[in-house]
N, C-alpha and C positions, 0 to 999 in steps of 0.2 A: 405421549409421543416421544420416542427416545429420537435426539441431537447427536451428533458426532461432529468432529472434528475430521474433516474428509481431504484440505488440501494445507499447507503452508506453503507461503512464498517468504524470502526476504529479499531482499535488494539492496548486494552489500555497497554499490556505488550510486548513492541518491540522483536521481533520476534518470540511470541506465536500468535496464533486464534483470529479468530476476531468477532466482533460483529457486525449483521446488526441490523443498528436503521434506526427508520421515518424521523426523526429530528434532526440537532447537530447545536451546537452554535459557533460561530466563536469567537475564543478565543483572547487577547491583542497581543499575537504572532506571528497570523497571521497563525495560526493551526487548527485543529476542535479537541473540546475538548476531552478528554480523550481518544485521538489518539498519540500513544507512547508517554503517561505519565511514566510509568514507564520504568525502562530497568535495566538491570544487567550487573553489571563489574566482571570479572576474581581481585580478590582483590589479586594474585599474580602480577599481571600488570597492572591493569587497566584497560583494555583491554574491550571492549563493548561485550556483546555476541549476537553472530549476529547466522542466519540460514546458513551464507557465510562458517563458518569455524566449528561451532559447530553442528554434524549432530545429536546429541541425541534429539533436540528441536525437530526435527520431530516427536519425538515417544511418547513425551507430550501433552497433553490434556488440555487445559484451557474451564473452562468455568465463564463466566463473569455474574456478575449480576449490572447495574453500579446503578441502584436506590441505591441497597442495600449496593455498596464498597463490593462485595465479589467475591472471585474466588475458584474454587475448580480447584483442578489438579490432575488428574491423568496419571499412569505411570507404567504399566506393571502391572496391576492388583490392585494399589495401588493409594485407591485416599483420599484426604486431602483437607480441605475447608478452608479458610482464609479471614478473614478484608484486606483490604486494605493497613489499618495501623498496620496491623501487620507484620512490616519490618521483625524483626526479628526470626519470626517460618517462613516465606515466605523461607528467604532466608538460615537457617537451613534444611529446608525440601530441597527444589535446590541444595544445594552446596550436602548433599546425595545425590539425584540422578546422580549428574552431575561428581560427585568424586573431584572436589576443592572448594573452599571456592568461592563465589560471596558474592556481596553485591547491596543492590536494592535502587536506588536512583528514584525520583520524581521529575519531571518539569510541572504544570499546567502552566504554561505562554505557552511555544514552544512544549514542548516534547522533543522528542531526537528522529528528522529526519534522514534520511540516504543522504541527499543534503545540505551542511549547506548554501548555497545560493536560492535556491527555495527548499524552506521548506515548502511549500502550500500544501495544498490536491493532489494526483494526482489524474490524471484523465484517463479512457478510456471507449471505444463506445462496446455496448455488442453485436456490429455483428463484432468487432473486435477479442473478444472472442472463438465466432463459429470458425471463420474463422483460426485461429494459431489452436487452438484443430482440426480441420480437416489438420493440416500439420503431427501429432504425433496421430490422432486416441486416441484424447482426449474430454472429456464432455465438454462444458460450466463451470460447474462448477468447473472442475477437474484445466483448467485453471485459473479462478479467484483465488484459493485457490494459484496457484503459482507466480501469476503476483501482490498479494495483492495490488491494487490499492486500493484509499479511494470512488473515486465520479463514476458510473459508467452511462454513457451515454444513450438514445435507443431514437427511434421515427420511423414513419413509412416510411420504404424502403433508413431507414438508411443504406450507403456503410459502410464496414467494412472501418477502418483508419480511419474516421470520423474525430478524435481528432488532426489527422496529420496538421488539421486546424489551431491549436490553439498553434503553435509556426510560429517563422520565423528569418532573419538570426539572426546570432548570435550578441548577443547586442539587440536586437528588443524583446519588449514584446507585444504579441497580449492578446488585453485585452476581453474579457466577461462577460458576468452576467450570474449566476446562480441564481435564484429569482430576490430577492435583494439584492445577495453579487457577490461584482466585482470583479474578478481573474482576472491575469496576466499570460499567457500562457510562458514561457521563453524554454524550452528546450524539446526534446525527450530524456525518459531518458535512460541511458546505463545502462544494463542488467547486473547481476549477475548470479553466480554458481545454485541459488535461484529456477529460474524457470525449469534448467531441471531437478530440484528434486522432488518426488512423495512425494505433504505436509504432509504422515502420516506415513513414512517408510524414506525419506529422499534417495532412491538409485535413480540413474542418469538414466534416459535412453541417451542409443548411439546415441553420433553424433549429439547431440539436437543443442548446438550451429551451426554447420556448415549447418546441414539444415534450422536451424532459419531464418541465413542469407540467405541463398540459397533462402526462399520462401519469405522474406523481400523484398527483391531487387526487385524481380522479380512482388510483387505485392503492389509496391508502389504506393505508388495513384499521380495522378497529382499536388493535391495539394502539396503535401508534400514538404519545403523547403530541397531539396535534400543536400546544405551545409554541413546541418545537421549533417549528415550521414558520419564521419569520418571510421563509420563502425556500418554494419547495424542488428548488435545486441544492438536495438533501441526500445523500445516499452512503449508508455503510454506517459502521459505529466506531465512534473513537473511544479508547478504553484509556484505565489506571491500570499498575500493577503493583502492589503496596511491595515495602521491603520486604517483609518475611518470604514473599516466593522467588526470591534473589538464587539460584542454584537450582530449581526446578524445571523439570522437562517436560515440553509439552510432546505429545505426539499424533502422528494420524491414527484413528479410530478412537482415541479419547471422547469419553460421552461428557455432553455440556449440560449442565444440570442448572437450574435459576435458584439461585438460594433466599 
């Protein structure tokens, strides 16, 4: 069965929208570049702001331009356009909306992942996709938008779980290539508040988690190192990306091969 590599996302401002691009480079960190470069801290505490605890982020708009370093955002009728480097209207305008003071920091080497041990791209299979949107009588897309993976899988009479591949027990890295860059499969990852939220409104639908697992369990695939599965609000793969693929591009139609 031949794999491909059929979508990338990154998401240059952590836990705002994301951008699909053709092409991203593998950065010294072992991240794809302008993939939560930036993020914002609560400069009351420090505190990261995430889409976990902060539900306004839903009802923000980014839209990226990465040629040009610009983003416009808009917010309840009210939209505003920005450099990159301009830290400080960025985060004047935010800490408005948001009603506290943030502050916006930059990492080009890593970013600022939500795994601080596989920090790689994630990964998942878009019949994987289908398939949880047909548990909640949701789109393809409706899911991507809450599951924000970076690399997203397809090929013909690809099973859903596809990716369930690309871990094993714990301690064990299963290694791949995507073109020419070599990932390390390490874990399934554990799910957040994230996914039963509607990416533009932020409200929950019921009972998301308990049927998640309810239809997990039930349609695990064989493969799947069931270990795993301390609990099986589980989905998507978190990856390594060793130094040596520091400057390597991955691309869309790149075939993903299990080595």
């Amino acid at each position: 069965m031949e794999v491909f590599l059929s979508k990338i996302l990154v998401f240059p401002f952590k836990s705002f929208d994301p951008v699909e691009v053709e092409k991203v480079r593998i950065t010294e960190g072992g991240t794809l570049e302008n993939d939560r470069r930036f993020a914002l801290f609560r400069k009351e505490d420090g505190k990261v702001l995430s889409r976990k605890w902060e539900t306004k982020l839903y009802r923000i708009r980014s839209n990226f331009d990465l040629g040009r370093e610009e983003v416009v955002f808009s917010y309840e009728g009210v939209e505003r356009g920005f450099k990159f480097r301009e830290r400080e209207a960025i985060e004047r305008f935010l800490s408005e909306v948001l009603g506290y003071a943030v502050e916006l920091r930059e990492d080009r080497r890593r970013g600022f992942p939500d795994d601080g041990e596989a920090y790689g791209p994630t990964v998942v299979s878009r019949p994987t996709l289908v398939e949880v949107g047909s548990w909640f009588g949701l789109s393809e897309g409706e899911v991507r938008l809450r599951l924000r993976t970076n690399l997203e899988l397809d090929g013909e009479n690809l099973p859903p779980f596809w990716e369930d591949r690309l871990f094993a027990k714990a301690g064990e890295t299963v290694w791949f290539k995507v073109g020419p860059v070599k990932v390390g499969g390490v874990n399934p990852c554990r799910r957040c508040p994230v996914p039963a939220r509607d990416p533009f409104t932020g409200e929950s639908l019921e009972n998301f988690r308990r049927r998640f697992e309810e239809m997990r369990r039930k349609t695990l695939p064989p493969w799947a190192e069931r270990s795993r599965f301390d609990t099986f609000y589980r989905l998507t793969v978190n990856t390594i990306v060793p130094p040596s693929e520091a400057g390597k591009v991955l691309k869309v139609g790149d075939r993903v091969i299990l080595l």
